[in-house]
PAZARO-528623 format. One record per atom (N, C-alpha, C, CB): residue number from 0; residue in three letters; atom name; x, y, z negated. Coordinates in steps of 0.02 Angstrom, whole numbers. Glycine has a CB too. Layout:
residues N
{node NUM,Ala,CA,{X,Y,Z}}
...
//
This chain:
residues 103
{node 0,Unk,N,{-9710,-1344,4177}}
{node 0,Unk,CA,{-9707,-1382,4239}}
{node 0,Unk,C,{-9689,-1336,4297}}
{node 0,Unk,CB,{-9775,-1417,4252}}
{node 1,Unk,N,{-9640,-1371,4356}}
{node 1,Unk,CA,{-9622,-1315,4408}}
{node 1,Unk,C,{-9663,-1302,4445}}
{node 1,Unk,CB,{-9574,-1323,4447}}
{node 2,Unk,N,{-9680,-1251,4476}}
{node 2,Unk,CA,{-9755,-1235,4512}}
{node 2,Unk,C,{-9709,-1274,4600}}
{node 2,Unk,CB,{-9790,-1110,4510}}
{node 3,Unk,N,{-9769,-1288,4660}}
{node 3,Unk,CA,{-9749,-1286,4704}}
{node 3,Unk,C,{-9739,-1226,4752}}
{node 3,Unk,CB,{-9772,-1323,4717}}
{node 4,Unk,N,{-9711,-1205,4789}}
{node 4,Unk,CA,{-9737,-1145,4842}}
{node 4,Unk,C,{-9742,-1147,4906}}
{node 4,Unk,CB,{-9704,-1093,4842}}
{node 5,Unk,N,{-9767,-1127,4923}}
{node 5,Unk,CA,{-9780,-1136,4984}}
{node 5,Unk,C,{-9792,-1058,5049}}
{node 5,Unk,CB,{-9844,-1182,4969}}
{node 6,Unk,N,{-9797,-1058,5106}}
{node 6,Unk,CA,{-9807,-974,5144}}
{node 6,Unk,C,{-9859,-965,5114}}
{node 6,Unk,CB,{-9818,-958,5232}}
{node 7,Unk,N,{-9932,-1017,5122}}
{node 7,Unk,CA,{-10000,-990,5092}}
{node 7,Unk,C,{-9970,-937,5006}}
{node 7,Unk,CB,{-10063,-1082,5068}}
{node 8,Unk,N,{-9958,-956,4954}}
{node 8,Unk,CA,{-9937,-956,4878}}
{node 8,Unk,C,{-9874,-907,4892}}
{node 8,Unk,CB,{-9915,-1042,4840}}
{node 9,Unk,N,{-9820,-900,4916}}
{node 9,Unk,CA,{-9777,-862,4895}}
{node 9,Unk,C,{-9826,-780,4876}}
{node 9,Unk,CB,{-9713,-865,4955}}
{node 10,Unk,N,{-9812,-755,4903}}
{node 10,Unk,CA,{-9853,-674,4903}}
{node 10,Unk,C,{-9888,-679,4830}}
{node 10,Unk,CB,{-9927,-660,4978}}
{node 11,Unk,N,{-9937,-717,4817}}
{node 11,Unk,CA,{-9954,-706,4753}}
{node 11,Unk,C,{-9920,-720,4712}}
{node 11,Unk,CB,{-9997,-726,4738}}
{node 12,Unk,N,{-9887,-808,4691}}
{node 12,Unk,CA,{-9864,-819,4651}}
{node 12,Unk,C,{-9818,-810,4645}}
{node 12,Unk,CB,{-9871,-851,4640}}
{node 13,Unk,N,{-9742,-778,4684}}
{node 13,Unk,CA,{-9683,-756,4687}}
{node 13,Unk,C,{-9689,-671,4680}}
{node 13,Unk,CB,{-9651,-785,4751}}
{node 14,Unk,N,{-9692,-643,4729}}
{node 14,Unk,CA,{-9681,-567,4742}}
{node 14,Unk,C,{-9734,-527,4699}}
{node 14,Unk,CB,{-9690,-547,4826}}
{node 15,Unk,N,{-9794,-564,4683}}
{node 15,Unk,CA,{-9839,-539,4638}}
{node 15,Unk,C,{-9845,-547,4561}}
{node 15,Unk,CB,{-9888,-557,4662}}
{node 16,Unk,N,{-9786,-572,4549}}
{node 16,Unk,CA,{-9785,-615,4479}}
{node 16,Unk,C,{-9772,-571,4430}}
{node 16,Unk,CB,{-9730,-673,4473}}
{node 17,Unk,N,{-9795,-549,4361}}
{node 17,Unk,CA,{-9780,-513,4304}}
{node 17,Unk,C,{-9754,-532,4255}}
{node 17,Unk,CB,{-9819,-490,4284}}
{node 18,Unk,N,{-9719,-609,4286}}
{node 18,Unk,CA,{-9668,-629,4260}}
{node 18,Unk,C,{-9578,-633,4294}}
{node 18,Unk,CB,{-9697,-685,4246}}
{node 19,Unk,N,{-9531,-642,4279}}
{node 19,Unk,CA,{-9473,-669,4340}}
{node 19,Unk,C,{-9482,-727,4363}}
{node 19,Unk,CB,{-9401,-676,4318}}
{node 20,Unk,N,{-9469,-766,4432}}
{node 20,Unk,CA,{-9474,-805,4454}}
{node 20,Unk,C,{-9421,-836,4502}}
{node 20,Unk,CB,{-9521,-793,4466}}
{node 21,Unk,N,{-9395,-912,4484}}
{node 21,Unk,CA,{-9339,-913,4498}}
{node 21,Unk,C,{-9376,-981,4536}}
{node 21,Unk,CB,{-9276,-908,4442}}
{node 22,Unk,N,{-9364,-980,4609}}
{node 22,Unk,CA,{-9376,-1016,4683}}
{node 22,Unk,C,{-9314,-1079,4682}}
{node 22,Unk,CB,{-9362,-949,4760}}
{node 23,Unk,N,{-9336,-1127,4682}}
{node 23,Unk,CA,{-9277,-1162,4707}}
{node 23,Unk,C,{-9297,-1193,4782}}
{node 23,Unk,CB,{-9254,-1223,4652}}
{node 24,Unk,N,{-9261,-1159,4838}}
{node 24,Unk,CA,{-9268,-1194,4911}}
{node 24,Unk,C,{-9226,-1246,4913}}
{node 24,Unk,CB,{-9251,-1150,4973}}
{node 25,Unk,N,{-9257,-1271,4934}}
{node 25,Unk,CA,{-9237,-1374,4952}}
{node 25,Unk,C,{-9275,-1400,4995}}
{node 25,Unk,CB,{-9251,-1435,4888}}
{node 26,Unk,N,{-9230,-1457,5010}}
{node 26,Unk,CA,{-9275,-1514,5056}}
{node 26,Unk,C,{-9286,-1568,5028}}
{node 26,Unk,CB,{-9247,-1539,5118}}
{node 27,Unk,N,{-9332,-1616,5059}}
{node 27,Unk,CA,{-9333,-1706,5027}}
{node 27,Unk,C,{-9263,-1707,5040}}
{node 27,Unk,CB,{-9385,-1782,5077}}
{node 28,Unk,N,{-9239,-1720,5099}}
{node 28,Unk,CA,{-9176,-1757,5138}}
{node 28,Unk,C,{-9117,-1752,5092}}
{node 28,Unk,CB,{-9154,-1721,5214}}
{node 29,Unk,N,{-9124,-1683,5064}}
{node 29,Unk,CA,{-9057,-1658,5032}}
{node 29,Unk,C,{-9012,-1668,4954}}
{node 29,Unk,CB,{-9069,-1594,5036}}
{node 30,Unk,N,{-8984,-1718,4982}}
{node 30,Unk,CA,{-8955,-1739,4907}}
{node 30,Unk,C,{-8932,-1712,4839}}
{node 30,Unk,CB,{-8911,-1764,4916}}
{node 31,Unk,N,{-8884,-1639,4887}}
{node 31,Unk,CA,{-8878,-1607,4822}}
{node 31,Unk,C,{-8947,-1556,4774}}
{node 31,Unk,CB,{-8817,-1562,4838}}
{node 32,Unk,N,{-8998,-1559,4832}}
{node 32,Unk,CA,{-9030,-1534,4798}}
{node 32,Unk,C,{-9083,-1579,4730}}
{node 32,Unk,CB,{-9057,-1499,4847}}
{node 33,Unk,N,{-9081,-1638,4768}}
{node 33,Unk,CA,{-9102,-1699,4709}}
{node 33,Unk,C,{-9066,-1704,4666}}
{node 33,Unk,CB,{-9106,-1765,4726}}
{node 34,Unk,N,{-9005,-1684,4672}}
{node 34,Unk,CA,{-8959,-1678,4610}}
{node 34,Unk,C,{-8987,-1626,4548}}
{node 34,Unk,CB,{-8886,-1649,4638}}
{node 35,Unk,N,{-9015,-1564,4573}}
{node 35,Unk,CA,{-9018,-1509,4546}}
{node 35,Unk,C,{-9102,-1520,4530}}
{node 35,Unk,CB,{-8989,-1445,4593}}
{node 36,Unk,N,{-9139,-1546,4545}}
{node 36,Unk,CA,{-9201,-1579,4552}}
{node 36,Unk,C,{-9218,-1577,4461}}
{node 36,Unk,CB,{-9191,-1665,4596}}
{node 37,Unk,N,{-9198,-1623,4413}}
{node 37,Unk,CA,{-9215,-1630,4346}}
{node 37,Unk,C,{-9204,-1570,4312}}
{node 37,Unk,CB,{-9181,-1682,4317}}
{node 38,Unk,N,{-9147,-1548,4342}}
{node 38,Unk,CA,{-9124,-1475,4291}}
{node 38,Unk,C,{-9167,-1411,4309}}
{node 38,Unk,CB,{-9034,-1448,4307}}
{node 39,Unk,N,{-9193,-1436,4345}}
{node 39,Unk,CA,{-9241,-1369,4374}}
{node 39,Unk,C,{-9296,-1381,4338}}
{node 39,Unk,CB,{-9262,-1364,4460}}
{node 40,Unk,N,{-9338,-1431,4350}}
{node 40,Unk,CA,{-9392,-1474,4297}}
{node 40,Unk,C,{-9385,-1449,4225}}
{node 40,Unk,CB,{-9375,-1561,4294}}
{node 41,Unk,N,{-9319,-1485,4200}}
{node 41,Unk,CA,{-9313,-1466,4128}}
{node 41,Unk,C,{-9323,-1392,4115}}
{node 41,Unk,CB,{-9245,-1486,4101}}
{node 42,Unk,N,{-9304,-1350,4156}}
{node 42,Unk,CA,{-9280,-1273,4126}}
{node 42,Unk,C,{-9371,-1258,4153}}
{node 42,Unk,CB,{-9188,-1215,4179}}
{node 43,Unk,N,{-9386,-1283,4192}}
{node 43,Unk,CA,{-9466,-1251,4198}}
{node 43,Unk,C,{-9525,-1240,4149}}
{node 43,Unk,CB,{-9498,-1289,4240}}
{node 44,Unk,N,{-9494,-1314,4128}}
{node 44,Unk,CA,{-9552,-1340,4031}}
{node 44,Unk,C,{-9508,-1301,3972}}
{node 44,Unk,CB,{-9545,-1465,3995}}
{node 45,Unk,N,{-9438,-1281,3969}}
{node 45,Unk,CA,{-9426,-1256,3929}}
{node 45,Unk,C,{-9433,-1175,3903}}
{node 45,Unk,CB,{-9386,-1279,3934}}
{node 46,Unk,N,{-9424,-1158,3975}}
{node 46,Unk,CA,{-9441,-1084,3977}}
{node 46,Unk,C,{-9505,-1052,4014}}
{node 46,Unk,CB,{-9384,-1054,4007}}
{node 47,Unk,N,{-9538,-1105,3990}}
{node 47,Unk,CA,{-9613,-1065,4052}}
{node 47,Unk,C,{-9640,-993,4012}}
{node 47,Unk,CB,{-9711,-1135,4059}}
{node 48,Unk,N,{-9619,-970,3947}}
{node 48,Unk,CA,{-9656,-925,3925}}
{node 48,Unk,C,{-9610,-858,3942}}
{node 48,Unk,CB,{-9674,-940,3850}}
{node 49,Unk,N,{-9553,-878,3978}}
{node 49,Unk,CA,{-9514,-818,4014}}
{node 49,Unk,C,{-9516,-811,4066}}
{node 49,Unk,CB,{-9458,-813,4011}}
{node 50,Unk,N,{-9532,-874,4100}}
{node 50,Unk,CA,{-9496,-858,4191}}
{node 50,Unk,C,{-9555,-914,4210}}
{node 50,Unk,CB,{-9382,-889,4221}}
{node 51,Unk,N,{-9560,-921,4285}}
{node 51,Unk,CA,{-9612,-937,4334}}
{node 51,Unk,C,{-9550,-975,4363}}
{node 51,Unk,CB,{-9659,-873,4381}}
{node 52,Unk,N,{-9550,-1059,4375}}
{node 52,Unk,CA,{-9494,-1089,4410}}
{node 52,Unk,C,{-9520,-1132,4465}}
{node 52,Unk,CB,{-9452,-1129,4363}}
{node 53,Unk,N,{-9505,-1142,4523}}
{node 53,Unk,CA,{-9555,-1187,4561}}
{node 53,Unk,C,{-9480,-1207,4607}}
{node 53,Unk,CB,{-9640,-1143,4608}}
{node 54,Unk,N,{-9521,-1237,4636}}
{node 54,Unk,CA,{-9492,-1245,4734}}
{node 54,Unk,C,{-9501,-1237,4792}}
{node 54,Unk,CB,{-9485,-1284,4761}}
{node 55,Unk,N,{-9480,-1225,4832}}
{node 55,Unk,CA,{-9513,-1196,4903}}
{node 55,Unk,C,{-9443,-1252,4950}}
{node 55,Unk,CB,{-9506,-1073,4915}}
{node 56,Unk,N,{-9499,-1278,4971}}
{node 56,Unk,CA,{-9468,-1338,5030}}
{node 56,Unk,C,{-9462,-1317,5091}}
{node 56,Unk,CB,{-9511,-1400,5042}}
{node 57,Unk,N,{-9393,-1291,5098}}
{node 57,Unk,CA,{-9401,-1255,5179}}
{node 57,Unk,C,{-9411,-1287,5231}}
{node 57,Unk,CB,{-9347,-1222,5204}}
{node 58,Unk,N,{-9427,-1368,5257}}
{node 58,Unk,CA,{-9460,-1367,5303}}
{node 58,Unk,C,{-9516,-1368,5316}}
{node 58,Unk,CB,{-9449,-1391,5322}}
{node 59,Unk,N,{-9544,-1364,5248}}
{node 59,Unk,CA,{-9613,-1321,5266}}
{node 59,Unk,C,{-9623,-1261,5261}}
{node 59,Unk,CB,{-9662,-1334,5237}}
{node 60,Unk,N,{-9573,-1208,5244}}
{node 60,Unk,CA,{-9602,-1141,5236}}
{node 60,Unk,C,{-9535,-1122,5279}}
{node 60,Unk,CB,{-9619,-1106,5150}}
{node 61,Unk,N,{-9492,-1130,5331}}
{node 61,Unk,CA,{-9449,-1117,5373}}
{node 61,Unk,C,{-9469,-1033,5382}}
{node 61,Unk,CB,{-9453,-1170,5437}}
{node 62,Unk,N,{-9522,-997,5377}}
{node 62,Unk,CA,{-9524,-944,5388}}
{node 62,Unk,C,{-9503,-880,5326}}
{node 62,Unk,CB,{-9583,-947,5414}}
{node 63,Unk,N,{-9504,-926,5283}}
{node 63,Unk,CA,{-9503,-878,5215}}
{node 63,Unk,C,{-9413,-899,5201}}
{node 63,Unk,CB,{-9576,-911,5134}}
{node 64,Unk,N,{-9394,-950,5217}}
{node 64,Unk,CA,{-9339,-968,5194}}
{node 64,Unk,C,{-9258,-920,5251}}
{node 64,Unk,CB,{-9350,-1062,5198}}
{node 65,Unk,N,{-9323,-922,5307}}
{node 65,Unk,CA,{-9267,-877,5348}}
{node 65,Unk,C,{-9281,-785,5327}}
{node 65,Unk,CB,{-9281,-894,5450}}
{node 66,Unk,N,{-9336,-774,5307}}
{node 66,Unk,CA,{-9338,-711,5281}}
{node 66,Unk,C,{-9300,-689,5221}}
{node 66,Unk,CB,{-9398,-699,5270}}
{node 67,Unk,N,{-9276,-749,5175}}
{node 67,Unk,CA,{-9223,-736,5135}}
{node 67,Unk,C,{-9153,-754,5136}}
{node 67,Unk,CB,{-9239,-753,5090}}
{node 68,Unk,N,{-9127,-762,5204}}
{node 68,Unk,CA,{-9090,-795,5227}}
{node 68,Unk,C,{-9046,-859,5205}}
{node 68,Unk,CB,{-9066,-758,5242}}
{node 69,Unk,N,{-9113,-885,5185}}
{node 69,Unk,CA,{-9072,-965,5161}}
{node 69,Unk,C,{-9036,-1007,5224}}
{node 69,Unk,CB,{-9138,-1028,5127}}
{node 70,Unk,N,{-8978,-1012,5221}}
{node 70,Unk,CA,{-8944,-1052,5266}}
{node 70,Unk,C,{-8912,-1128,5266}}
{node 70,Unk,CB,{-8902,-1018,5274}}
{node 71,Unk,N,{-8926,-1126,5155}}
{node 71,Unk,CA,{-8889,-1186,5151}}
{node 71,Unk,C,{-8930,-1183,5090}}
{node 71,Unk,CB,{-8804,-1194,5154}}
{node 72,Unk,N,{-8937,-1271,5068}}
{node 72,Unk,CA,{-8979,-1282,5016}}
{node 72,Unk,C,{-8925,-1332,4992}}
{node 72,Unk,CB,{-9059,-1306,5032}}
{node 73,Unk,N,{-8953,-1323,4920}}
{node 73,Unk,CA,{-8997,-1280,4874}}
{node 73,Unk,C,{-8985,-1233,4882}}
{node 73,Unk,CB,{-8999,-1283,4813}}
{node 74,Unk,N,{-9015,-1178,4864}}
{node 74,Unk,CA,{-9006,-1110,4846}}
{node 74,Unk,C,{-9074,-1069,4823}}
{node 74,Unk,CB,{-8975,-1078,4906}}
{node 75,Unk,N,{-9054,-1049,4754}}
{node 75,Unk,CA,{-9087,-1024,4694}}
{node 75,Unk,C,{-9093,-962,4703}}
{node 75,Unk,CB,{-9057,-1036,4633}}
{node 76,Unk,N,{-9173,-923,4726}}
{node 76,Unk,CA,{-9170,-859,4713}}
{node 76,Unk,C,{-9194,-818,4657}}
{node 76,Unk,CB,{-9192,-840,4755}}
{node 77,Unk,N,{-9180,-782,4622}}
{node 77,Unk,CA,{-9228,-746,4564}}
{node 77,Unk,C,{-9266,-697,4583}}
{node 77,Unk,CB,{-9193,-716,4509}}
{node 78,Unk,N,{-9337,-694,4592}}
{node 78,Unk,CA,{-9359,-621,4600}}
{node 78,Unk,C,{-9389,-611,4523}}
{node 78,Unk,CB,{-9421,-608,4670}}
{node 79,Unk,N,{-9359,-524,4515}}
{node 79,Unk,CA,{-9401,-507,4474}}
{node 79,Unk,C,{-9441,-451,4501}}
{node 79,Unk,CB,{-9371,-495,4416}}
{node 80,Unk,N,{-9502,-429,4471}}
{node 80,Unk,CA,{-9547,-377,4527}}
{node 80,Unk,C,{-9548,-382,4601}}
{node 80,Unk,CB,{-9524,-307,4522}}
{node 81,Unk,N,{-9557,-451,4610}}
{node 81,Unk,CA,{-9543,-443,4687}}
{node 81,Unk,C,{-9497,-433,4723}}
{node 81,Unk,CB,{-9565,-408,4708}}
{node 82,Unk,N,{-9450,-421,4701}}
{node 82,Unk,CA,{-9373,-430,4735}}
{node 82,Unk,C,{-9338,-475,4723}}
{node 82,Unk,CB,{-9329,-386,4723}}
{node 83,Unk,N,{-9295,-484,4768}}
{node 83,Unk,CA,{-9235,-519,4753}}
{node 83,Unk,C,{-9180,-512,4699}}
{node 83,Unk,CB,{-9209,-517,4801}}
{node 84,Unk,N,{-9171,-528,4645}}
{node 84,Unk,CA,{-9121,-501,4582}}
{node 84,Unk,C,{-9078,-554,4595}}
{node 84,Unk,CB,{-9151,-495,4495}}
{node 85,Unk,N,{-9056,-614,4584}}
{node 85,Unk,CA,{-8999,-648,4605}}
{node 85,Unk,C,{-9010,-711,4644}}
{node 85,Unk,CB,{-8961,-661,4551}}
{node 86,Unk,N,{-8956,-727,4642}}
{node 86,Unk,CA,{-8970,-799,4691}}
{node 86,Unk,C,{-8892,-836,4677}}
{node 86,Unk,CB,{-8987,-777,4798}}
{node 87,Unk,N,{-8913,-901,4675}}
{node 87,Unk,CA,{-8845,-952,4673}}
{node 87,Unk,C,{-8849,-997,4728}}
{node 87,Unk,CB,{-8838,-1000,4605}}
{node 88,Unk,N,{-8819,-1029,4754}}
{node 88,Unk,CA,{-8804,-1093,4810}}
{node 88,Unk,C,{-8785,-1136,4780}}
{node 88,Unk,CB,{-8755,-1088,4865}}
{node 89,Unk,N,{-8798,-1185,4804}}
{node 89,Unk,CA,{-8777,-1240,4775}}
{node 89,Unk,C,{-8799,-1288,4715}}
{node 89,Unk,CB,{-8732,-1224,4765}}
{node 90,Unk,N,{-8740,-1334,4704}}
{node 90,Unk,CA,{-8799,-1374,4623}}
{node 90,Unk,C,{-8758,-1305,4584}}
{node 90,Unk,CB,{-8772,-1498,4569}}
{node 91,Unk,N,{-8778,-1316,4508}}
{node 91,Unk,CA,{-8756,-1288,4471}}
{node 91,Unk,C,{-8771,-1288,4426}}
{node 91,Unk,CB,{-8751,-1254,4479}}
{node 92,Unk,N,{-8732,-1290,4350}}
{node 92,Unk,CA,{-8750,-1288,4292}}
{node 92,Unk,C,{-8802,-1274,4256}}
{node 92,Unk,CB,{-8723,-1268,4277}}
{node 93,Unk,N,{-8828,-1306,4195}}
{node 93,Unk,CA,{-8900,-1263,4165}}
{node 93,Unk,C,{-8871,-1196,4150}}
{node 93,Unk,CB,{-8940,-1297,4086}}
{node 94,Unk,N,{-8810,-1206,4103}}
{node 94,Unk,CA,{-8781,-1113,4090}}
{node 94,Unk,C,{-8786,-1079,4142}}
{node 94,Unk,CB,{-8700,-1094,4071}}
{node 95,Unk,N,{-8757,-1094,4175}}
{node 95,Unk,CA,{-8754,-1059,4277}}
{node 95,Unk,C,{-8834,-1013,4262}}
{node 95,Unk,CB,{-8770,-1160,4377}}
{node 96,Unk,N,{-8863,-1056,4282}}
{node 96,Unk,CA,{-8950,-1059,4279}}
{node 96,Unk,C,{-8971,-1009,4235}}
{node 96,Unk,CB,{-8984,-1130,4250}}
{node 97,Unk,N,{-8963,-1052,4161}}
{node 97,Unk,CA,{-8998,-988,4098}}
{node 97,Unk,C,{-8966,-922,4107}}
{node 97,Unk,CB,{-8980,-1007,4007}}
{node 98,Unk,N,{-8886,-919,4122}}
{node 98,Unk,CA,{-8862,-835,4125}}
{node 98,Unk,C,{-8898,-801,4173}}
{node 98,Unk,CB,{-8783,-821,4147}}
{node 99,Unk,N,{-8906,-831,4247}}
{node 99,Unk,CA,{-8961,-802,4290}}
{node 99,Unk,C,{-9030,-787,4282}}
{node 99,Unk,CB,{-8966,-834,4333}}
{node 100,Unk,N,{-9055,-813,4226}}
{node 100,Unk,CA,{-9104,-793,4203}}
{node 100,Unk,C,{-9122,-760,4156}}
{node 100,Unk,CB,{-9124,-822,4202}}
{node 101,Unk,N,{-9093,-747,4104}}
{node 101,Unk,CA,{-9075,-702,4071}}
{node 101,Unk,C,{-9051,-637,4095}}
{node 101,Unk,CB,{-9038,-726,4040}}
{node 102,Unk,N,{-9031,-626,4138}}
{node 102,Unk,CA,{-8987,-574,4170}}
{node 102,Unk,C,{-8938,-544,4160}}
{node 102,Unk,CB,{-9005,-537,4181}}
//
């Protein structure tokens, strides 16, 4: 299941994670990101024993979303160890997705 995130939750469950963790920032409003919405879901239940998958809704976390300079949603970040390892914009394929996670 995709975790939620939030400013309270990022720090632990993102940057602190001893797993990779791949953020999807979105809004309600935003269509393409409802597009990308199921495929994010699916890949969360399929691969939870590799990766940590959630969402972070930037108008509620507007502070974390400008600290990674999200400008346009969707946009998919990967941290592994607490960093930033990749990031995609936009909708995008499950392959898109699994190669980014895989690395």
């Amino acid at each position: 299941m995709e975790r939620k995130f939030t400013t309270e939750n990022f720090e632990t469950e993102v940057l602190k994670s001893d797993k990779p963790v791949l953020v999807d920032f979105y809004a309600d409003w935003c269509g393409p990101c409802r597009m990308m919405a199921p495929l994010v879901e699916e890949l969360a239940e399929e691969l939870a024993d590799q990766v940590v998958i959630g969402k972070l809704n930037v108008d509620d976390s507007e502070e974390i979303a400008a600290k990674y300079g999200v400008m346009n949603i969707p946009t998919l970040i990967l941290f592994r160890e607490g960093k930033e390892a990749d990031r995609l914009l936009g909708v995008r394929s499950r392959e898109e997705l699994e190669r980014m996670i895989q690395g």
